[in-house]
N, C-alpha and C positions, 0 to 999 in steps of 0.2 A: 548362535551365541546366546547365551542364556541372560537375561536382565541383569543376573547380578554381576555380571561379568562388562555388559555395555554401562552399568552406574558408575564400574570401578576405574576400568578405561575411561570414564568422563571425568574424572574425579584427578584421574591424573591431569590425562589434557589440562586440565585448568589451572592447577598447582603449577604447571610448565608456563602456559599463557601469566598468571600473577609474577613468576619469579622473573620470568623477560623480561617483562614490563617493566618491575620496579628494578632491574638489574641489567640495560639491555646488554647482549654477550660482549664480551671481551672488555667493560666502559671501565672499570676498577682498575683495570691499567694505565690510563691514561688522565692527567689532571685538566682538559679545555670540557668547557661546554660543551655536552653531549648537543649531535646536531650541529654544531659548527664544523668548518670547513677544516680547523687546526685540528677537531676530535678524530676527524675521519682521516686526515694525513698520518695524524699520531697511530689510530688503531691499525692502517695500511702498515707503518713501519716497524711496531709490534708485532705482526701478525706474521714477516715474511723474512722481521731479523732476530726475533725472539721465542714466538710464538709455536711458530710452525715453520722455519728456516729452511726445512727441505722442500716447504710447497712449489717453490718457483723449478726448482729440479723437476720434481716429480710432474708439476703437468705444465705443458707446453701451451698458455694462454692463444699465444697466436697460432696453435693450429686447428685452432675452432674458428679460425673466421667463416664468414657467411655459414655457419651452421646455428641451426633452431635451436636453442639450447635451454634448460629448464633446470633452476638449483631448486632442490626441496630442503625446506629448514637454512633459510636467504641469509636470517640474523640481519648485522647490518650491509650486509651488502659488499664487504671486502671485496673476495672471491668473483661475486658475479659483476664488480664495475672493472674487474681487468680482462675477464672474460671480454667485456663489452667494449672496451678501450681496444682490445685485438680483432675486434670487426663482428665479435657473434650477434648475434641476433636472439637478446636475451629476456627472460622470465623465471620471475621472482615468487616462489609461496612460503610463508610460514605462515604458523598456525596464530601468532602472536602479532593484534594488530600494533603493536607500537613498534616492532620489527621491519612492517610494512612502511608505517610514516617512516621511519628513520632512511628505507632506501629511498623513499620519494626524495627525501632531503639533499642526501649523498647525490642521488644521478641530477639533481636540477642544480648543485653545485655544478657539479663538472661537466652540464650539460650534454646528458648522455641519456640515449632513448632507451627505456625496456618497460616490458609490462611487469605490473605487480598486484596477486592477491592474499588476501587470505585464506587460505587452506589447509588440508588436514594434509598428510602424505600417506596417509589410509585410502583416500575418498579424493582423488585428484580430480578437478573438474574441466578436464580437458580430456577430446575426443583421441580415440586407437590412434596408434600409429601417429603420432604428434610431432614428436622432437625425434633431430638428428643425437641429440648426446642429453644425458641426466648426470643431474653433478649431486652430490650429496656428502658434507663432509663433518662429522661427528652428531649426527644426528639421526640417523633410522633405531639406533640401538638402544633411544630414547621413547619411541612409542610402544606403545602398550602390545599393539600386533605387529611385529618387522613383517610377519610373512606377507598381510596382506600388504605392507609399505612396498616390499618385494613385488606383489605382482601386482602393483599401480604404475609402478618404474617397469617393468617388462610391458603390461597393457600401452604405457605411452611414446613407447618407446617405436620408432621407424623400424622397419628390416634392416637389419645390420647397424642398427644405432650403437649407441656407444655408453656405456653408462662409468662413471667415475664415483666412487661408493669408497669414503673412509669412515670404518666402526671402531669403537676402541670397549674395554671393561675396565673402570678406571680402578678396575678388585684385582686386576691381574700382575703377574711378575713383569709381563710385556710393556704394560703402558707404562710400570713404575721406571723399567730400565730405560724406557722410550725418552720418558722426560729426563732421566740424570745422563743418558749418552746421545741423545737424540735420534734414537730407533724409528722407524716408521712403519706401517703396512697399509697402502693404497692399494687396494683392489681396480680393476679395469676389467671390462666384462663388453664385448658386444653381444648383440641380440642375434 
């Protein structure tokens, strides 16, 4: 990869990590104190009655239990504190430290164990062959290289693991018809 090309991918990452930060996802919809236990009910009920309405369809939280499981781009944590409520055995990256505190916040609310860092979804810092399942949901189509995003998620991924990947182009006819009919496209891939 040529310099100008790692300045410019850095340049993003960072415009991504400020905009979190000062905006963490989904918080504009909802009026409680970001980090309280009402913010996080509130975004829960956002997220699964307005939000994204077909998520609870589309994937089957409790058939992850006792599997190793890894979300890339955590946000705050919706997604992976139901994962974890259905028994998986979970881990947390985004690249945005204020993303991280906020699940710290959420799982010691509801008292729920998972690991959490910060990290890239480029440059994953965990060993081959790691996780039973990778969850990923509106966020590889946001880094600068999906391909290498792509094979960090095939590198950590078990034999026959399972990966859960939703991408969207929010320039397309698709995601526009998505939001006024409530269209979806979740991919599901094993290894």
């Amino acid at each position: 990869m040529r310099s100008a090309d790692r300045t410019n991918d850095w340049q993003i990452k960072q415009e991504a990590i400020r905009t979190w930060t000062n905006n963490p996802c989904g918080a504009v919809y909802v009026e409680h104190p970001v980090g309280s236990k009402e913010f996080f009910e509130a975004m829960r009920y956002f997220r699964y009655s307005r939000g994204c309405p077909y998520l609870l369809k589309e994937v089957d939280f409790a058939n992850y239990k006792n599997k190793k499981l890894l979300e890339i781009g955590c946000g705050l944590g919706i997604d992976l504190v139901s994962f974890a409520r259905a028994g998986a055995i979970v881990t947390g990256v985004d690249l945005t430290p204020r993303s991280i505190e906020l699940c710290h916040e959420q799982f010691q609310i509801y008292g729920l164990e998972a690991r959490f860092l910060v990290a890239d979804a480029e440059n994953l810092p965990f060993p081959d062959e790691n996780f039973d399942v990778v969850y990923s949901f509106g966020v590889l189509h946001h880094t600068p290289n999906i391909q290498k995003a792509i094979s960090e998620i095939h590198r950590v991924l078990k034999p026959k693991g399972e990966a859960l990947v939703m991408v969207y182009n929010k320039n397309s006819a698709f995601y526009l018809l998505s939001r006024h009919f409530g269209w979806h496209l979740f991919i599901k891939a094993t290894k």
